[in-house]
Structure formats: C-alpha cells, structure tokens
N, C-alpha and C positions, 0 to 999 in steps of 0.2 A: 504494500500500500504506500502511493506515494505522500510525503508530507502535508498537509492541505489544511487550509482554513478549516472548520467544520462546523456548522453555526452550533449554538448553544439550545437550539429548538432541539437538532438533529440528535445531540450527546444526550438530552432529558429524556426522549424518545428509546434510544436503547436498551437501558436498565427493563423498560416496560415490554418491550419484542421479548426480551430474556426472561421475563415471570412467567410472559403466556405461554414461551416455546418451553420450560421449563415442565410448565402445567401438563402442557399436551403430552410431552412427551409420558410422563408419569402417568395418562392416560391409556398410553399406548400403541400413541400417534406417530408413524414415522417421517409421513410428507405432509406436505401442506402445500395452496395455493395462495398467492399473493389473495386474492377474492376472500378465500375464506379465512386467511387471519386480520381481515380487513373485518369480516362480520365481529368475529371474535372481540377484537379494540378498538371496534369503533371509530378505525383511523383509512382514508382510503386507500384503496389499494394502489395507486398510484404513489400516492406520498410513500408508503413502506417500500414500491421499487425504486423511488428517488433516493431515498435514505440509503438501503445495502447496494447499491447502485457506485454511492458517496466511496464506497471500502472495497468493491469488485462483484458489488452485484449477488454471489452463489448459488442463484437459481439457474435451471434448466429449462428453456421452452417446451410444453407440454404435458411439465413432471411438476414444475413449481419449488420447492424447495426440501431438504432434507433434515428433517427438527434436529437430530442429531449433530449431525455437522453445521447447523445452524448457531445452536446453538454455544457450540464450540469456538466457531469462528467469530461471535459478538463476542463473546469471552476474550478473546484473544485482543481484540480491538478495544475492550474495555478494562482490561490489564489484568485480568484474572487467572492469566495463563503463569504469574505470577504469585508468590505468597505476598504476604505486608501484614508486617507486625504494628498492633496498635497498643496505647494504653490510654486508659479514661482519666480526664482531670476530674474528680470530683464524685463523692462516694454516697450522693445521696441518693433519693429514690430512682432517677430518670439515668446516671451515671452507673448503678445496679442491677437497672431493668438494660440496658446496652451491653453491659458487661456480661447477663446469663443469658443472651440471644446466641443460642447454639449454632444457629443456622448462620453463620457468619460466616461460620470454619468451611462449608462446603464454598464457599467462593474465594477459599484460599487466604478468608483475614482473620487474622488471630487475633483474640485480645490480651494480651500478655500480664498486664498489672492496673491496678487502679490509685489513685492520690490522692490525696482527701486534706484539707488544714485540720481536721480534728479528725485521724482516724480512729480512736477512741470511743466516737462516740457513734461508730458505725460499725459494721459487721468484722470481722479479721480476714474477712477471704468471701470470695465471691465466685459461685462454683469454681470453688479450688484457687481461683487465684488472687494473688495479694493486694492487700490492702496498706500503701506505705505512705508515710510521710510527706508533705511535702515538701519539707528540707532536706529527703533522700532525691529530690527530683533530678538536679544536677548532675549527680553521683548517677545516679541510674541512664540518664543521658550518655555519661562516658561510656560506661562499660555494654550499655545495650543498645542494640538498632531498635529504631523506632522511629517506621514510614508513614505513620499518621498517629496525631492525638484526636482525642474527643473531648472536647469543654463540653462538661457540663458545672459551669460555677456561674455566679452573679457576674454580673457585668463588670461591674466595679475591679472585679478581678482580670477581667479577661484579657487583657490588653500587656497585661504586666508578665502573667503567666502565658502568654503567648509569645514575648519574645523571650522569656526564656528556653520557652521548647526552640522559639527559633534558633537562637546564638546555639543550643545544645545539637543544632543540624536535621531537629524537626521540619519538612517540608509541606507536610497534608496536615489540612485542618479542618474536621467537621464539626462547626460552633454549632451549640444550640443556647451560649448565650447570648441574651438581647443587646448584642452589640456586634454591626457590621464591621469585622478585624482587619486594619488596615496594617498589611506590611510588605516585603518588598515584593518583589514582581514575580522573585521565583519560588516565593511561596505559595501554594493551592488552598483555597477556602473554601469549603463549601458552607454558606451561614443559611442554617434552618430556624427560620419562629414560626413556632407553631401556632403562634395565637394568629399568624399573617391567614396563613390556612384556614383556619376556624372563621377567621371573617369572610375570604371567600364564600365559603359555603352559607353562612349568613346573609350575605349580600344574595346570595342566587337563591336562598328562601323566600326572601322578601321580593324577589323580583322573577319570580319565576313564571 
C-alpha cells in the first residue's frame, strides 16, 4: 500500500467493517458482497468499495469478498498485525472497567499495568495486573515499553501527566479526560467524551 492521505471519515469507518466482518465470520460467513454488507451497516455499497478501494481494493468481481482474508487485511492496515502494550493512568471505576476488557488481547493490545495517585485506596490488581504508584510512573517508563497510555484522570491532571508519558517516549494517547491534549505533532491522541456522544443522541431524540 502506497503512503496516502487517508481522510479521517475513511480511518473511523474501519474499526466498524472489522466488528461486522468479525461478527459474520463467527456466524459462519465466508464471503460477502459489497450489496450485502452494505444492508448489514447501513453504509453504501459504493462508499465501502471506495474505502478498501483506498488500501487495494481485495475483492473479486463476481465473488465479492472473502470475510476471512478480509478481515485480516483491515487488520493489517489498522496495525493489528502488531502487538502494543498499554497501561491505564488512573484506577478508578472507568480506568478498571478498560483494564478487565479481555477482549482487547484478541486485537493484539495488552494492558500491562494500571497508576492510580492513591492506589490505596483502590483495588491491588486488576484481573491480575498491577496497581502502582504514581511516583513508580517514570521508573516504569524506563524499564518498560509502553505504545499507548489510557487517561482516565481529571482534567486538571491530564496535561501534566501526559507529558510525562511523553518525555518517558509514550506516543499513543487514548484520553477520556475532559480535556483536548495538546502536544507535539508526533504524538497520536485519540480524545473520547463521552458526555459529547450522549448529546448526540439527545439532540437526534429531540429532533427526530
């Protein structure tokens, strides 16, 4: 695949071809037509041959595509073909509930350890794994790789403890706290609020 712009519609879109081919396949689904995983996601079938199109296309005229190798080949383009070790900043309920999502490991990301300012006053391990300090953060930086953190702390925090993962050679970042993280360019953030979501759907109650 050559290097290429690739809008940020197209990248959001992925993850979701990868739950349905997932799905189907777990069904017992081996092929599929652009038509009918258009019924499936409600996305047209033109846009999903524009999309894998964008990466080489991997369908066949007549046959449509193959879930299997399908779904391998998004994989691959969405860096899964890959492991990435993670750890959680923050050990409260939402940093807890991320940490015992077992389903993570089948897409190759580990969560390795979790941080907490008062681990104390939280659990000592989270299916199985540690609950440290956050004056162990630094230290823990050196001696281990760690290809993405997860904020889950207040805002107030976030910013502070974000360039420390930076400066420690953290480069992924999936915030969920309420604060847009600005740092340099070749750091990756992905910033989720959830309450942004929740109005969404609010808004399309009210005006539906």
């Amino acid at each position: 695949m050559e290097n290429r712009a690739i809008s940020q519609a197209v990248i959001k879109r992925l993850p979701r071809y990868m739950r349905y081919l997932t799905e189907l396949r777990s069904q017992g689904v081996e092929r599929i037509s652009s038509q009918e995983l258009s019924e499936k996601m409600k996305v047209t079938a033109s846009q999903i041959r524009q999309d894998l199109n964008l990466f080489g296309g991997f369908g066949q005229q007549g046959y449509g595509y193959n879930v299997g190798n399908l779904i391998r080949e998004i994989g691959v383009i969405l860096g899964l073909d890959q492991s990435h070790d993670i750890i959680v900043i923050g050990a409260g309920n939402l940093g807890r509930a991320l940490a015992g999502y077992a389903n993570f490991e089948n897409r190759g990301l580990f969560i390795r350890a979790l941080f907490d300012i008062a681990p104390e006053n939280t659990v000592s391990n989270v299916r199985g794994l540690p609950v440290y300090s956050m004056e162990h953060l630094p230290e823990y930086l050196k001696n281990n790789r760690v290809d993405i953190a997860v904020l889950t702390i207040p805002k107030t925090a976030a910013l502070s403890v974000a360039q420390i993962l930076y400066d420690g050679g953290v480069r992924g970042f999936w915030n969920f706290a309420h604060l847009d993280l600005a740092l340099p360019d070749d750091a990756y953030v992905e910033n989720v609020h959830l309450s942004d979501s929740l109005m969404q759907l609010t808004y399309r109650l009210k005006h539906k």
